[in-house]
C-alpha positions in Angstrom: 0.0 0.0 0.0 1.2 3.5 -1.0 0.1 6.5 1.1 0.7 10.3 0.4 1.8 12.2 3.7 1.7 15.6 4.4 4.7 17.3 4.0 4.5 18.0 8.0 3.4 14.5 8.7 6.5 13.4 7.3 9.1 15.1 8.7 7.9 14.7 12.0 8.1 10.7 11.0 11.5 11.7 9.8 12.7 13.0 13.1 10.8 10.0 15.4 13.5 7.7 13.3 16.4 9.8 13.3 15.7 10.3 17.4 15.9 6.2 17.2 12.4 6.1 18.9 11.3 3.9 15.7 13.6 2.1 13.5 11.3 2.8 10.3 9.0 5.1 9.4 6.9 1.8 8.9 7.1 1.2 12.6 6.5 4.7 13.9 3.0 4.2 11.4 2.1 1.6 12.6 2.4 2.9 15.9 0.4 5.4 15.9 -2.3 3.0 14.0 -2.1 0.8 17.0 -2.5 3.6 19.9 -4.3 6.5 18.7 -6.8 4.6 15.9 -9.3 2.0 18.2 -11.2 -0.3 15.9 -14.6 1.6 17.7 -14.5 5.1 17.6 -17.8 5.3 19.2 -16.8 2.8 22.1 -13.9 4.5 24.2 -13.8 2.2 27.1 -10.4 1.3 25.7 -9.6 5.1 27.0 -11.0 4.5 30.9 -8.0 3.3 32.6 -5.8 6.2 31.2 -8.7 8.7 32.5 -8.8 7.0 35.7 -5.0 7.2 36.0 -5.4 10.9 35.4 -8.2 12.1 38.0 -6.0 9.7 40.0 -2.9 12.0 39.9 -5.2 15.0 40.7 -4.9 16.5 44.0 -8.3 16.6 46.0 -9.6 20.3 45.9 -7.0 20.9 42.9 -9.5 21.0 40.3 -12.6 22.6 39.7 -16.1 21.7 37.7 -16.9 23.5 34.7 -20.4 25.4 36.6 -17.4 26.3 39.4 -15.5 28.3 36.5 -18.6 29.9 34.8 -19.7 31.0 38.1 -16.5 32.2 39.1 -16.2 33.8 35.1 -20.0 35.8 35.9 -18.4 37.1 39.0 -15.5 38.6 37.1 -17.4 39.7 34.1 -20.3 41.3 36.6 -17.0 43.1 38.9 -15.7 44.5 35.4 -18.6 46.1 34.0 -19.7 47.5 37.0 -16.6 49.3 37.7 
């Protein structure tokens, strides 16, 4: 099989090589194919552990939900055109 790359797709193939990270570009493809294509787009269970890993390394009170920010955002916005 013959693909066309993007010129930028390409070089940064290039450079994953000449790092030694891959041996070919045909390993660094097929790679990527293996960790960032799942065969089920719609089903990313295969993407759970990672997430739960990452709330994991989240210190408690370190993070805030997104109606935290917009209220916190209205309270800034309201203090700025009020002034």
């Amino acid at each position: 099989m013959a693909v066309t790359l993007q010129k930028n797709h390409e070089n940064l193939l290039r450079e994953e090589v000449a790092a030694g990270r891959f041996a070919s570009i045909d390993e660094a493809v097929a790679f990527a194919l293996d960790h960032f294509l799942p065969g089920d787009l719609d089903d990313l269970a295969w993407l759970r552990a990672d997430l739960d890993a990452a709330r994991g390394r989240i210190a408690p009170g370190a993070h805030q939900t997104i109606a935290d920010y917009r209220a916190k955002l209205e309270q800034r916005l309201s203090r700025m055109t009020s002034a």
